[in-house]
N, C-alpha and C positions, 0 to 999 in steps of 0.2 A: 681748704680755707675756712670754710664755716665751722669745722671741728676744731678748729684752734682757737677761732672764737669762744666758740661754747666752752671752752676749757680754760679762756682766762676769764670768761664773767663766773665760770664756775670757783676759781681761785681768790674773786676776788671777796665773793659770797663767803666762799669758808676764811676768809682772812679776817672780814666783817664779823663775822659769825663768831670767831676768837675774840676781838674786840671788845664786843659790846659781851661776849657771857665775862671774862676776863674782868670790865669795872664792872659787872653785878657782884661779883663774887668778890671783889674788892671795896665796894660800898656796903654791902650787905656786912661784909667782916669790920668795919669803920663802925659803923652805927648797930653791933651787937648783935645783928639779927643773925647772923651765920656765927656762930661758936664752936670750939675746940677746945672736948671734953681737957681737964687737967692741963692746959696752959693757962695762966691770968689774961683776964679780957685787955689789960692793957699790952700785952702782948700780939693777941690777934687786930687789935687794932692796927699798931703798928706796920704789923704784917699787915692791913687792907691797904693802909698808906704807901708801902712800898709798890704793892700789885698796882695801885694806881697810877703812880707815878710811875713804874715800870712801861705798864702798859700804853699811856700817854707820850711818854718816852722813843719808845718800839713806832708806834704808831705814826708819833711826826715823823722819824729818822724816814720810814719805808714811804710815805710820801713825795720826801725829799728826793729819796733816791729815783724815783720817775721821773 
C-alpha cells in the first residue's frame, strides 16, 4: 500500500517536473533567450508558442481526465 503511494506522488513529481521545464524551454524560446543556430528567431518563436500552448493543452486534458 504505501509503495503505490510513493509511486504515484513519485509520477506526479516527474509529470510536474515535465511541465514546468517544458514552458521554460518554451518561454525561454518566445522571448529569444534559448536560440537555434541557423533557423530565423521568428521561427523558434513560433515554435516556443506551440510548446506552450501544447504544453498548457496536455496539461488541462491530464487534469481532466482525473
Amino acid at each position: 500500500m504505501v509503495g503505490k503511494n510513493i509511486k504515484g506522488v513519485l509520477n506526479f513529481v516527474a509529470w510536474l517536473t515535465g511541465i514546468i521545464v517544458a514552458l521554460a524551454v518554451g518561454f525561454a524560446m518566445i522571448d529569444g533567450v534559448l536560440a537555434v543556430r541557423w533557423i530565423p528567431e521568428i521561427v523558434t518563436q513560433v515554435a516556443g508558442w506551440i510548446v506552450v500552448a501544447t504544453t498548457l493543452l496536455s496539461a488541462v486534458l491530464a487534469i481532466l481526465k482525473q
